[in-house]
C-alpha positions in Angstrom: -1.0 27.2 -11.4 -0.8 29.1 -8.2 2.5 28.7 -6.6 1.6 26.9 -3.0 5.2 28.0 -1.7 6.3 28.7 0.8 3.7 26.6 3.3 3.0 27.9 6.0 1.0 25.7 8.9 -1.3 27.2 11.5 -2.3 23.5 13.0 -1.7 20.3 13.0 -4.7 17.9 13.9 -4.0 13.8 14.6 -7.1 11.6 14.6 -5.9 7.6 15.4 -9.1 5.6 14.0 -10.6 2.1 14.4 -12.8 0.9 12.2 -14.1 -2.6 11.5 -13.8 -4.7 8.4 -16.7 -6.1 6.2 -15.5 -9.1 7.2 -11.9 -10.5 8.6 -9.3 -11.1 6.5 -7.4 -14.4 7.4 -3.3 -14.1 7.0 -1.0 -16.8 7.8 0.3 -15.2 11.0 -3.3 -13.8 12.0 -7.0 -12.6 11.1 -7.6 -9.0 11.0 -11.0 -8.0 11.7 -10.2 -4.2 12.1 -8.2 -1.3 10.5 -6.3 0.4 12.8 -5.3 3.7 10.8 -4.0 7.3 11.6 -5.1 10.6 9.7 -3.2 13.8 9.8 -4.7 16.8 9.0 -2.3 19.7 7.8 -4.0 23.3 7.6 -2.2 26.8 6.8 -3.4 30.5 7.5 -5.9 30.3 4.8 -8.0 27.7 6.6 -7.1 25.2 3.6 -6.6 21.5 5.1 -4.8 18.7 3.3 -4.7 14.8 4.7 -3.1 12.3 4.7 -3.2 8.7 6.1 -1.1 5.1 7.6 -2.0 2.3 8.5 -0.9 0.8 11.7 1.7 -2.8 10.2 3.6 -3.7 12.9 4.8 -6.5 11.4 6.6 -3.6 9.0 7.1 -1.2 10.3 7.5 -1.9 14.0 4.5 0.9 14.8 1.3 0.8 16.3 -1.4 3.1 16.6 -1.1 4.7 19.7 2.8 5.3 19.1 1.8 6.9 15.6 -0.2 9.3 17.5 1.7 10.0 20.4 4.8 10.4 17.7 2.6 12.8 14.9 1.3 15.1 18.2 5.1 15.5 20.3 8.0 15.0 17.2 6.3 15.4 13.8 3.8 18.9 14.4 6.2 21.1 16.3 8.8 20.1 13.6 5.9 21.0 11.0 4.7 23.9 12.7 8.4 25.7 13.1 8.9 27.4 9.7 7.3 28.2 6.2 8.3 25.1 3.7 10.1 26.3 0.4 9.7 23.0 -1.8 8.2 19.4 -0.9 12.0 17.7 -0.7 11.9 20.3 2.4 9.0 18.3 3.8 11.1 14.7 4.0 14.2 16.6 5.3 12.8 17.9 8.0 10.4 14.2 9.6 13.4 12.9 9.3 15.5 15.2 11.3 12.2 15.4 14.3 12.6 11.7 14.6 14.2 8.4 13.6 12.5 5.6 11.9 8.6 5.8 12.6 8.4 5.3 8.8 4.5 5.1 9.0 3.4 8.2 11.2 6.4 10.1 8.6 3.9 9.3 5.5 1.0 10.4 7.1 2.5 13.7 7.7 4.5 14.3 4.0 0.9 13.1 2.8 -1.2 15.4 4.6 1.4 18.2 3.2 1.6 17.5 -0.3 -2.2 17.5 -0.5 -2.3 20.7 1.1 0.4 21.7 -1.5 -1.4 20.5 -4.0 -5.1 22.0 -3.2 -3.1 25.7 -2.5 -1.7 25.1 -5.9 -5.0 24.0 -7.7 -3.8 20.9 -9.1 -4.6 16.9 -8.3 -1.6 15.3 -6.6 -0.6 13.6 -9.6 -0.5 16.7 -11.6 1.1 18.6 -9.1 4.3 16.1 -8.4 4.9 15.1 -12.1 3.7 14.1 -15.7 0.2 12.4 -15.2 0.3 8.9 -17.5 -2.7 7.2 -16.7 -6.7 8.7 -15.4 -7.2 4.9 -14.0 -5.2 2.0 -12.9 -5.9 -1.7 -12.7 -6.8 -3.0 -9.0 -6.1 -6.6 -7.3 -8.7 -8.4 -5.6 -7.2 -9.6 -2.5 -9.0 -13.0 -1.6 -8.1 -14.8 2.0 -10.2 -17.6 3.2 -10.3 -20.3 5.5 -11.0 -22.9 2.6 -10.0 -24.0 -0.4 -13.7 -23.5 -1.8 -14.1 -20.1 -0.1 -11.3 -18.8 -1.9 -12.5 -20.3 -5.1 -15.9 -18.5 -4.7 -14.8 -15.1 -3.9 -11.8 -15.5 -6.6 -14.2 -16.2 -9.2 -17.1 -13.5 -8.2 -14.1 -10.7 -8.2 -13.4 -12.0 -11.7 -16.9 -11.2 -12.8 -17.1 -8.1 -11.2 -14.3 -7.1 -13.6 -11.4 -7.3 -11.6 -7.9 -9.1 -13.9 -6.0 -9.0 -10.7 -6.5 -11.4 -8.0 -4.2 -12.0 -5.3 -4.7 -15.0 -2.8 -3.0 -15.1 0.5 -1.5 -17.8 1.3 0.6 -19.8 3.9 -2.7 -20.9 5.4 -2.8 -24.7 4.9 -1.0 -26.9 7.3 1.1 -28.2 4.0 2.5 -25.8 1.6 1.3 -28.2 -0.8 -2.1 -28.1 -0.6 -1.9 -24.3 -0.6 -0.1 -25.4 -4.3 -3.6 -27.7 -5.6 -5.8 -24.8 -4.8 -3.8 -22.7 -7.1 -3.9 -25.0 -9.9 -7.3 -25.3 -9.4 -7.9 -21.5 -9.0 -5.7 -21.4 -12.7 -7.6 -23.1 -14.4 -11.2 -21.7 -13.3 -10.0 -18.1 -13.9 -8.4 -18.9 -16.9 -5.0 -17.7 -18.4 -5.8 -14.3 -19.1 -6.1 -13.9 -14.9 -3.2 -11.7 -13.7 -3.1 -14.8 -10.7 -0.5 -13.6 -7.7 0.2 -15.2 -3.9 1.0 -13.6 -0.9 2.4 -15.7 1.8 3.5 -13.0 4.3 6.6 -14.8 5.1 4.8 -17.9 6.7 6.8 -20.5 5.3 10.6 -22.0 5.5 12.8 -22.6 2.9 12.1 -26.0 2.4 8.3 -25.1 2.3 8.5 -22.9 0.0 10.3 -24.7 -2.4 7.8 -27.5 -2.3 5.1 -25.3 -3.0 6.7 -24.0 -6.2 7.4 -27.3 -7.4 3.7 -28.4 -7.4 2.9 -25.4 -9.9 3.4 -25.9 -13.4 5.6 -23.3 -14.4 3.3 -19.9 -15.3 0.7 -20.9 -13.0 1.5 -18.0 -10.6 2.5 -14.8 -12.4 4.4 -14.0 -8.9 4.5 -15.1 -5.5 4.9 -12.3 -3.3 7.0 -12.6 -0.1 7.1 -16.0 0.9 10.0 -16.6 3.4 10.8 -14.3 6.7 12.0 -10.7 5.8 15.4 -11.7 7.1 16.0 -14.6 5.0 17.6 -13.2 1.8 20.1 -16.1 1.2 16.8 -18.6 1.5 15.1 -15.9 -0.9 17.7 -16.3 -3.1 18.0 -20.1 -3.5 14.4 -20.2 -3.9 14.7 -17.2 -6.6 17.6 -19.9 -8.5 15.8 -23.2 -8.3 12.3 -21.7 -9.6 11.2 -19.6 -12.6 8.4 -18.0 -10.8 9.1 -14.9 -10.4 9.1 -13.7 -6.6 8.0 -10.3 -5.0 9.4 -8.5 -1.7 7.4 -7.1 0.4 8.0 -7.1 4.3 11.6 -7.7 2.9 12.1 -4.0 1.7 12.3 -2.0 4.3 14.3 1.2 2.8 15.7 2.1 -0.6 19.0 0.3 0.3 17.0 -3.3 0.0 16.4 -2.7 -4.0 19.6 -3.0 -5.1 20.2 -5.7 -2.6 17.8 -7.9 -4.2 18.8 -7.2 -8.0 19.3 -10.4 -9.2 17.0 -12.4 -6.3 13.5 -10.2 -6.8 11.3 -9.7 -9.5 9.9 -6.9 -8.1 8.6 -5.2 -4.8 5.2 -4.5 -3.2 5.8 -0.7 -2.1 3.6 0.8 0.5 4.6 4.5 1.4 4.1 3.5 5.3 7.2 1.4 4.7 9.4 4.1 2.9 8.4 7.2 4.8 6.4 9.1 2.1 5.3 10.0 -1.3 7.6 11.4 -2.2 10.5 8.0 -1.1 7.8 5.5 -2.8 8.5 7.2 -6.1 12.0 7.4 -5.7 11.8 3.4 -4.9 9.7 2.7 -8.0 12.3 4.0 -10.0 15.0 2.5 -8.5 13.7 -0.7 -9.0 13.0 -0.4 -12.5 16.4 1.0 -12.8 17.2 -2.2 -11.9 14.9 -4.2 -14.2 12.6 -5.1 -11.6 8.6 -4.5 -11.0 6.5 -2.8 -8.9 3.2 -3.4 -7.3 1.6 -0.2 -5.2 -0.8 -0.9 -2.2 -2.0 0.3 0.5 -1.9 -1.9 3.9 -5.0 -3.3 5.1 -7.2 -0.9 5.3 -7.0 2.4 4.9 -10.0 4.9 4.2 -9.9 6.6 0.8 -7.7 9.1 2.0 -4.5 6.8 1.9 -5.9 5.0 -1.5 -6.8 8.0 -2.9 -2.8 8.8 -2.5 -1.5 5.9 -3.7 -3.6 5.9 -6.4 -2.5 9.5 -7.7 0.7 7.5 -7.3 -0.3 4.8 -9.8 -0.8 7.6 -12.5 2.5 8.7 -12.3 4.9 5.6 -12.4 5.5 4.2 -15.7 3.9 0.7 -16.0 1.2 -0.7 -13.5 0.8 -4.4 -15.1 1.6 -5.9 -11.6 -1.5 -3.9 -10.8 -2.7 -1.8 -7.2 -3.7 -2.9 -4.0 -6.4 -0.4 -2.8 -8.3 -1.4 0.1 -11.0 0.9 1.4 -13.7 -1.4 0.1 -12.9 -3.8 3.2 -14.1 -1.4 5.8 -17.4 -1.3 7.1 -17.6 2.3 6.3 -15.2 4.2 4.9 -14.4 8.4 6.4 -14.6 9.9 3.0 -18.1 10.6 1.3 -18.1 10.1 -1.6 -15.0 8.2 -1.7 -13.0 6.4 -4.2 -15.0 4.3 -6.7 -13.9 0.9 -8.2 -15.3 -0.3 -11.2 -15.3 -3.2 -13.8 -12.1 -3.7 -11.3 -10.6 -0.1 -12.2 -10.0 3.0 -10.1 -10.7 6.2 -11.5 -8.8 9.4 -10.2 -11.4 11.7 -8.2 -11.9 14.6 -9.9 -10.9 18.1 -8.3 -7.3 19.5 -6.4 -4.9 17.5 -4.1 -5.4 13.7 -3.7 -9.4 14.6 -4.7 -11.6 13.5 -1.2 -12.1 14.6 2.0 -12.9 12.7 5.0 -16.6 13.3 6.8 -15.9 15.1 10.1 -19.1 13.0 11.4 -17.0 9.7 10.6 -13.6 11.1 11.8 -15.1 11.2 15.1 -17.5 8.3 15.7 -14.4 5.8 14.6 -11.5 7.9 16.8 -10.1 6.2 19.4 
C-alpha cells in the first residue's frame, strides 16, 4: 500500500445532474419520475480524480439541487482546496467547519475524497477504510405501484429474478387497511422465506398506523420502515409498544444523536450517508446502533448513478451483518453515468473490481444529463 497522505487537491469540479427514471416511482407524498443527483469530482497534482455522489431529498435533508451546487462550488472547494489533508477524519473536520448542516452536498465531497484516497493508495474503498467482511451483499427490490395487482406483479418477477429482499412502499391506499390486505396477500405469494419490508415515508397518523399493524398477522412484515412523521417519536413509540413488528427509522434519524434516542422504540435505521454527512459518519452510525442492539439497513436515495451505490456498497462490505439487506438504486435510471457500472445479479451486488469505490462515470454522460 502506497501511503495517499497528505492529499493534496489541484481542482475541484461539481456536475448537478438530471436524469429520468425507467419509470416513476409512486410514494405516498409524491411520484418521482426523475433523479436529481450531484457529482463531485476531487483531483490532486497527479491528475488522479476520485468521485463521489448525493442525491437531492428534501424531504431529509432540507437540500435541493441547485443549493448543493451553489454550496459544493462557494463553501465546500475553497475549504478543500486550502491545505494538504493528513488523514480522512481531517476530511469531516474541515465540511463541517466551511458550512453548517447541508448534510448531502458534505457526503458528496468526503466521498469524492476517500475515493481519491483510496485510488492514490491502490486499494478498493472497502479495503482502504477497514477489514473487508463480505465481496457481495444482498439487495432489496423496491416495488411502488399504483395498485394492489401492480405491486403483486413486480413483487413476484423481482423474486424470480433472485432478489430475497423486497420492500413495498406504502401509505398509498386511501385506508391503511387496505394497504394491510395487499400485504397478506403479497405474504403468502412470496412465501416465508421472503425477507418482506414496508416503507410508508411517514404518510400516516397514529391511529393509522396502528390499524394497519393490527390487520397483519404477527410476522407478516419483517419491519415496517418509517411510518409516522419524523417528528412524532412519542406516536413512534406507542406504536413500537402496542405491536411486535418491529419498526425502522428513516426520515426520523437525522444525526447520530437520534440512535440512542430511539433505543428502546426502533428496531433499527435506514442509513443513507446524504443524511449523516459522509462515509465516514454512516459507519460511525452503524455501529452505534448495534451498540445499541438495533439494525441497520444501507441505501442509497432514489436514484443515484453507480457512483453513490458503488459507495454504499463498499460500505455494505465493511459493517458486520447486512440481513436487513441494501437499497441500491441505479437500476431505476434510464441510463446510468458510469460504463460499465455496478452489476446486480440473482439479486446480489458484487464489489467492482480495481482501487477506490471501483467505476468511473462516462464524461459523455456527465454532460448530456448536467443541468
Amino acid at each position: 500500500m502506497t501511503s495517499p497522505w497528505p492529499l493534496s487537491l489541484t481542482a475541484i469540479h461539481v456536475w448537478p445532474l438530471r436524469i429520468p427514471l425507467r419509470q416513476p416511482l409512486k410514494l405516498a407524498s409524491e411520484t418521482i419520475t426523475h433523479a436529481e443527483t450531484l457529482v463531485i469530482e476531487a483531483q490532486d497534482k497527479e491528475g488522479r480524480s476520485g468521485w463521489g455522489e448525493a442525491s437531492a431529498a428534501p424531504t431529509m435533508t432540507g437540500e435541493v439541487l441547485a443549493g448543493m451546487a451553489e454550496v459544493a462550488r462557494r463553501y465546500l472547494a475553497p475549504a478543500l482546496l486550502a491545505a494538504p489533508f493528513a488523514a480522512p477524519a481531517e476530511i469531516t473536520h474541515r465540511l463541517d467547519r466551511a458550512i453548517r448542516s447541508n448534510t448531502g452536498a458534505k457526503c458528496a465531497a468526503e466521498a469524492a475524497l476517500l475515493d481519491l484516497a483510496a485510488r492514490r493508495a491502490g486499494l478498493p474503498l472497502c479495503d482502504f477504510l477497514g477489514q473487508r467482511r463480505r465481496d457481495a451483499a444482498p439487495c432489496i427490490a423496491m416495488i411502488g405501484g399504483a395498485t394492489e395487482a401492480a405491486v403483486l406483479e413486480a413483487a413476484l418477477a423481482a423474486q424470480a429474478r433472485g432478489f430475497r429482499h423486497i420492500k413495498v412502499k406504502l401509505g398509498l391506499q386511501p385506508d391503511a387497511r387496505d394497504d394491510a390486505a395487499m400485504i397478506r396477500k403479497l405474504r403468502a405469494a412470496l412465501g416465508p422465506r421472503a425477507h418482506l419490508s414496508g416503507d410508508a415515508n411517514m404518510a400516516w397518523r397514529l391511529p393509522e398506523a396502528l390499524a394497519f399493524l393490527a390487520a397483519l398477522p404477527e410476522g407478516t412484515l419483517d419491519y415496517l420502515e418509517q411510518p409516522l412523521p419524523d417528528d412524532d417519536q412519542p406516536g413512534l413509540a406507542q406504536l413500537s409498544a402496542q405491536s411486535n413488528c418491529p419498526i425502522c427509522v428513516d426520515e426520523g434519524l437525522h444525526g447520530l444523536a437520534d440512535i440512542p434516542a430511539c433505543r428502546g422504540i426502533a428496531a433499527g435505521f435506514g442509513l443513507k450517508s446524504i443524511k449523516l454527512g459522509g462515509l465516514l459518519p454512516t459507519l460511525s452510525a452503524d455501529a452505534l446502533a448495534r451498540e445499541g442492539g438495533m439494525q441497520t439497513t444501507l441505501a442509497c436515495k432514489i436514484a443515484e448513478t453507480s457512483i453513490g451505490n458503488a459507495a454504499v456498497l463498499h460500505l455494505a462490505a465493511l459493517v458486520p451483518e447486512v440481513d436487513w439487506g441494501l437499497s441500491l438504486t441505479h437500476a431505476m435510471l434510464t441510463e446510468d453515468i458510469a460504463a460499465p457500472g455496478l452489476v446486480i445479479e440473482a439479486g446480489q451486488a458484487r464489489l467492482p473490481a480495481g482501487a477506490g469505490i471501483g467505476v468511473t462515470p462516462d464524461a459523455a454522460r456527465l454532460n448530456r444529463f448536467r443541468i
